[in-house]
C-alpha positions in Angstrom: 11.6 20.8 -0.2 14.7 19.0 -1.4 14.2 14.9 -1.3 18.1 14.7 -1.4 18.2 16.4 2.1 15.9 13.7 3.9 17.1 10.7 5.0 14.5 8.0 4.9 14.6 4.5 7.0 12.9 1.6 5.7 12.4 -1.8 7.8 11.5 -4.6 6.4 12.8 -5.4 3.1 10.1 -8.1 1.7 7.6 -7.6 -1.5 6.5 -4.2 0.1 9.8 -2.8 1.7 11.4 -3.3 -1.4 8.7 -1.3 -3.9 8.9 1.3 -1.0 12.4 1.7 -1.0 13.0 1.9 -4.9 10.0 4.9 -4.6 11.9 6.6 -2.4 15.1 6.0 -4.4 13.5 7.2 -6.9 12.5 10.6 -5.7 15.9 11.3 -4.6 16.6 10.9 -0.9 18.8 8.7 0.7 17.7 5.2 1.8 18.8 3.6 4.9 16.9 -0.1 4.2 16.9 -2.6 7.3 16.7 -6.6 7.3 15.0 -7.3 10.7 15.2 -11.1 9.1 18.3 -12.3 7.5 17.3 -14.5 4.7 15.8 -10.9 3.4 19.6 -9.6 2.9 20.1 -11.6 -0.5 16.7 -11.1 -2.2 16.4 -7.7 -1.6 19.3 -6.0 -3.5 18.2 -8.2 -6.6 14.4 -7.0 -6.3 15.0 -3.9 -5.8 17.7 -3.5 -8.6 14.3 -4.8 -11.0 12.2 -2.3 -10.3 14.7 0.3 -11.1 15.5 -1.4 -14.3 12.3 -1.9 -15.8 11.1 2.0 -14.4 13.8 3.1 -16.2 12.5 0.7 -19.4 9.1 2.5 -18.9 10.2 5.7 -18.9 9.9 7.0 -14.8 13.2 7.1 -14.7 16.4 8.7 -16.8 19.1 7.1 -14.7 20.2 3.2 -14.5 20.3 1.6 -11.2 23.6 1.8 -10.1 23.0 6.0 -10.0 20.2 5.3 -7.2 22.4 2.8 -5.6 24.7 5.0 -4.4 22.1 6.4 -2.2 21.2 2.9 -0.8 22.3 1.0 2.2 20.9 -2.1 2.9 21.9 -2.9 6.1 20.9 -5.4 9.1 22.6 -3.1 12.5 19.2 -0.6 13.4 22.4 1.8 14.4 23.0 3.1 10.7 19.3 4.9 11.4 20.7 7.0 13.1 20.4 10.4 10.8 17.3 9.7 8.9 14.5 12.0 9.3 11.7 9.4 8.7 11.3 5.6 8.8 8.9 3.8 7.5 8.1 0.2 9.2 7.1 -2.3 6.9 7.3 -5.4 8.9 4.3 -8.3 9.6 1.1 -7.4 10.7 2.1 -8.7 14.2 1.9 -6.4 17.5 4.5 -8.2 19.0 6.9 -7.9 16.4 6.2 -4.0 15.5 6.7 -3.5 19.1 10.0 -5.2 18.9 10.9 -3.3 16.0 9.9 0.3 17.2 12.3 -0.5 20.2 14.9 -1.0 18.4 14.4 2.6 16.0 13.4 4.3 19.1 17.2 3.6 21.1 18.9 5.2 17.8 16.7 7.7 16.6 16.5 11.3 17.3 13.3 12.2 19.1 12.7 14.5 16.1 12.3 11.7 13.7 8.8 11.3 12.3 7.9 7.1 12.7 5.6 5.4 10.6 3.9 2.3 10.0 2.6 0.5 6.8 0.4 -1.5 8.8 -2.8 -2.2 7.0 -4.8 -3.8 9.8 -4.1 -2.7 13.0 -5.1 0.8 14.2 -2.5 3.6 14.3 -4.0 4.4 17.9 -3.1 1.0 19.2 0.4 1.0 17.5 1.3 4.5 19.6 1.0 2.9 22.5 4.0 0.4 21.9 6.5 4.1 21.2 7.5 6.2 23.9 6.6 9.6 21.8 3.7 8.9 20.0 3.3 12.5 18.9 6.0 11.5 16.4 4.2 8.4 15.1 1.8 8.0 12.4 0.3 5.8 9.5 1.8 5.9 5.9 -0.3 3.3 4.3 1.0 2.4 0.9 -0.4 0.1 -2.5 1.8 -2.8 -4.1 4.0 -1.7 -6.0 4.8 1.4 -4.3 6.8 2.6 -6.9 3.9 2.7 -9.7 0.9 3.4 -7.9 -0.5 7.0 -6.9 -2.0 5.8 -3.7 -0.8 6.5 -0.1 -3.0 7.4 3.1 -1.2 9.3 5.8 -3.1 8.1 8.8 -3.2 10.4 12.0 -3.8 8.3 15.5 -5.2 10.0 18.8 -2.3 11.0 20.1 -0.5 12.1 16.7 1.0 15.7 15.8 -1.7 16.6 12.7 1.3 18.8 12.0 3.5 16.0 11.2 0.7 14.8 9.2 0.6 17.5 6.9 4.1 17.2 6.7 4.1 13.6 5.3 0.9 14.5 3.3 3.3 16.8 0.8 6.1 15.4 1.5 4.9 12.4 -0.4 3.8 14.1 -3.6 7.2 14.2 -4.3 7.3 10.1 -4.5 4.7 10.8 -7.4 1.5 10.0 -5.2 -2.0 11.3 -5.0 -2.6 10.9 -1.3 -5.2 11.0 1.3 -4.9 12.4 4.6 -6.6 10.5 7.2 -7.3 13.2 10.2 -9.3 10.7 12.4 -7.7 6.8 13.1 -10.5 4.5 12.6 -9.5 0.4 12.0 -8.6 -0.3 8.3 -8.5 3.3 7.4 -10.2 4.2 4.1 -9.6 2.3 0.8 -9.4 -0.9 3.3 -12.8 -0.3 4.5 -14.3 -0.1 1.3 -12.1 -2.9 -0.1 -13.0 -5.4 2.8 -16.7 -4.5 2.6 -16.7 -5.5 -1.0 -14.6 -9.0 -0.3 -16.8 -9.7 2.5 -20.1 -9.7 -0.3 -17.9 -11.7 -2.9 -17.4 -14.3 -0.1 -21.1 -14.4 -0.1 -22.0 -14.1 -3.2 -19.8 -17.4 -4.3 -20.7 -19.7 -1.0 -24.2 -19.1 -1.5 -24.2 -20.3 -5.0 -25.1 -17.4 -6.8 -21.9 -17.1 -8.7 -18.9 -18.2 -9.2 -15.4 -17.0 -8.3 -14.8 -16.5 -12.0 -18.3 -14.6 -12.2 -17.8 -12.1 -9.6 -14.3 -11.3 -10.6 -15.3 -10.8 -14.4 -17.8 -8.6 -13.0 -16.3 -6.7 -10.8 -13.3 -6.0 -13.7 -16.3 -4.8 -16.4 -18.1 -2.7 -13.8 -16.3 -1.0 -11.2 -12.5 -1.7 -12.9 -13.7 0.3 -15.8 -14.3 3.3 -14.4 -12.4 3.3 -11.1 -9.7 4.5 -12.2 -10.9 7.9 -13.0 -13.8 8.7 -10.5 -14.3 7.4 -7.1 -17.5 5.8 -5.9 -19.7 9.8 -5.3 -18.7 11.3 -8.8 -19.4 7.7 -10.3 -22.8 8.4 -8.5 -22.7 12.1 -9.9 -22.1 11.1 -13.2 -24.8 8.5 -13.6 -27.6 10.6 -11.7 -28.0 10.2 -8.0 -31.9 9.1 -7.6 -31.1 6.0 -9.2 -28.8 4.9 -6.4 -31.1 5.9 -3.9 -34.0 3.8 -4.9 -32.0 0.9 -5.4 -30.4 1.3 -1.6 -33.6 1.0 0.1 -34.2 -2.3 -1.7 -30.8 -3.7 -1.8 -28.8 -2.2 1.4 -31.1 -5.2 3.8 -30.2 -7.9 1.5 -26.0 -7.4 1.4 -24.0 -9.3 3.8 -22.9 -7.8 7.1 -21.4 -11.8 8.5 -18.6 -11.2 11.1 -17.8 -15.2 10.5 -14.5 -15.7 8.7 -15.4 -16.8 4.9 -15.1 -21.2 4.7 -13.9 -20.4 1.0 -10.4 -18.7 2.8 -10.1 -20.1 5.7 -9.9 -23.7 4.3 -7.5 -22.2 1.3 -4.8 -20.5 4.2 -5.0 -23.8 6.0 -4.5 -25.9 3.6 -1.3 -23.2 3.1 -2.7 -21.0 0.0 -1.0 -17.7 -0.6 -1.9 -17.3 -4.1 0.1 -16.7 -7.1 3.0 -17.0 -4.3 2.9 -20.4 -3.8 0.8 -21.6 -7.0 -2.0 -21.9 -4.5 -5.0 -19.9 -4.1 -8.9 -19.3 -5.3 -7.4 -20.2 -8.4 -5.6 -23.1 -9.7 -2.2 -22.4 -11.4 0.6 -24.0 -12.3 3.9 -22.9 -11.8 4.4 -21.4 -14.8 1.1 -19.9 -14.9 1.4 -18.0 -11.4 5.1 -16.6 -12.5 3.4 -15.6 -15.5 0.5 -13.7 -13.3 3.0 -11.9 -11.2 5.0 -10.6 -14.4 1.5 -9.8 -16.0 0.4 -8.1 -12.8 3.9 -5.6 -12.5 3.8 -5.1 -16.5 -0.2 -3.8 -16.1 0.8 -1.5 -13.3 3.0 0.7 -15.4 0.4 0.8 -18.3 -2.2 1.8 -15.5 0.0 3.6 -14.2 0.1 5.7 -17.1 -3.0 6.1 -17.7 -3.8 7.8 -14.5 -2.0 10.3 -15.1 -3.5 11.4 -17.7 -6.7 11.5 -15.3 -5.9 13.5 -12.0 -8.4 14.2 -9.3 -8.6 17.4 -10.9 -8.4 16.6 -14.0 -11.5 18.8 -15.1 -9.8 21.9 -13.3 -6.4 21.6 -15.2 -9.1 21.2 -18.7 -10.7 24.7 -17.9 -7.4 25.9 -17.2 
C-alpha cells in the first residue's frame, strides 16, 4: 500500500487535529485538513509547521516542512473533501456537533469513503446512528501527540464493516503505530477503561486523606511508569509470578472504589475554569512560565519515549530469537 495514493480528511484542526495531521503528513499521503471553527485557521499552520520541525530535529523525519506542505491544504469549505479516501473527525466531544459535522462530510463524500471518529467518550455504536451508511463508519482513537506515540485503537461499532476495520488496522502501521483492533464497541474502548478506572481510585485515594496529589502521582510514575512502557498489565503479572496477584485481589478488589459520583477535587477545579497547564490552572499550581515550561517538557519527553519504545516492541522477544 502506497500512503501517497490515499487522500486523508482531517476535521478539526485544535491540539489533536493538528498532531494527527502532521502524522499523516508524515507517512506520505495527502492531507485535506478542515477548520469547522475559524479562529483555528491561524494557529493551525504554525502548530503544525512545529511538529514537523522539531521531528525532523529528532531524527523521524529527513525532509523540512515545506516538503510535507505541499501535500497540505488547510481549508474551511467541507467541498475540497471531496476525493479523500478516509477522514478522520476530530471535533468536541459533543453529539450535536459531530452530527453536524458528519452532515456536512457525508453531502461531499463518496459513499466509498471510510469515516472515522477520534471521539474518546462517546460509543462508536451511538455515533453511527447520526451517518446515513454506518457500515462505513468507525472509531480511530488516537494518543497526544499523534505524531510520536505508537498507540491507536481502531474501534468497530454494531453496525460497522469489520472489513473496513482491518483495513484501517494496517493501514495505520504505516503512520508508525502499534495498534489495537477493537472488534466489539463497548463505552471508552480499551486504554480509556483502564485509564478512567485508575483516575477514579486516585480521586479517592487523595479526598479520603490517604495521600496526596503529589503522593499518588510520584507513585504511580515509580511503579507502573517504570515498566509500562514495555509490558502491559498480564505480562507485568507474568513476569512477577501470578499467585501473588491473586491473593492480594481477594483482599484488596472489596476495598477499591467503584463511586459513580463525579470527584469534588474536579468538579470544583472545571468550575472554577481549570484546564491545566492550558490555562495555568489545574491540580497543580503554576505559573505562567512554569505551565509553558510543562507543555515544552511534556512534547520534548515524548520523542525520548518515543524512542525508547521502539527499541521494545510487542514482540520484542520474537525479533531476539530471531
Amino acid at each position: 500500500m502506497n500512503p501517497s495514493n490515499l487522500s486523508v480528511g482531517v476535521v478539526g484542526l485544535g491540539l489533536m487535529g493538528c498532531s494527527i495531521t502532521t502524522c499523516l503528513l508524515m507517512a506520505g499521503h495527502r492531507v485535506v485538513a478542515i477548520a469547522p471553527l475559524p479562529i483555528d485557521v491561524p494557529t493551525a499552520h504554525p502548530r503544525i509547521h512545529e511538529h514537523l520541525q522539531k521531528s525532523l530535529e529528532e531524527g523521524l523525519v529527513t525532509e523540512n516542512p515545506d516538503y510535507f506542505f505541499k501535500n497540505l491544504l488547510i481549508s474551511e469549505d467541507y467541498a475540497t473533501l471531496s476525493d479523500c479516501q478516509l477522514v478522520i473527525e476530530c471535533t468536541l466531544e459533543n453529539l450535536v456537533i459531530k452530527k453536524s459535522v458528519y452532515e456536512k462530510i457525508e453531502a461531499v463524500v463518496s459513499t466509498e469513503t471510510v469515516i472515522t471518529s477520534n471521539t474518546s467518550a462517546i460509543p462508536i455504536s451511538i455515533l453511527q446512528k447520526e451517518v446515513k451508511h454506518p457500515e462505513r463508519f468507525l472509531g480511530l482513537h488516537w494518543a497526544e501527540p499523534s505524531h510520536t506515540t505508537r498507540f491507536l485503537e481502531v474501534i468497530c461499532g454494531d453496525l460497522s464493516d469489520v472489513s473496513k476495520g482491518e483495513w484501517l488496522y494496517e493501514l495505520s502501521h504505516h503512520w508508525g503505530k502499534e495498534p489495537t483492533l477493537v472488534r466489539k464497541d463497548i463505552r471508552g474502548f480499551i486504554t480509556n477503561r483502564l485509564m478512567y478506572a485508575l483516575y477514579r481510585e486516585a480521586f479517592n485515594l487523595v479526598e479520603n486523606g490517604y495521600a496526596t496529589v503529589e503522593d499518588v502521582d510520584r507513585a504511580c510514575r515509580n511503579n507502573a511508569g517504570y515498566w509500562m512502557t514495555l509490558v502491559g498489565p498480564f505480562r507485568w503479572m507474568d513476569l512477577t509470578g501470578v499467585p501473588a496477584y491473586h491473593t492480594v485481589m481477594k483482599d484488596l478488589f472489596p476495598t477499591l472504589s467503584n463511586s459513580i459520583e463525579m470527584p469534588k477535587l474536579i468538579d470544583d477545579i472545571v468550575k472554577d475554569g481549570g484546564k491545566g497547564v492550558a490555562n495555568a490552572h489545574g491540580f497543580y499550581p503554576y505559573t505562567a512560565e512554569e505551565a509553558q515550561l510543562w507543555r515544552e517538557t511534556f512534547e520534548a519527553f515524548s520523542y525520548e519515549i518515543r524512542e525508547l519504545a521502539l527499541r521494545y516492541p510487542a514482540d520484542v522477544v520474537k525479533k531476539k530469537m530471531h
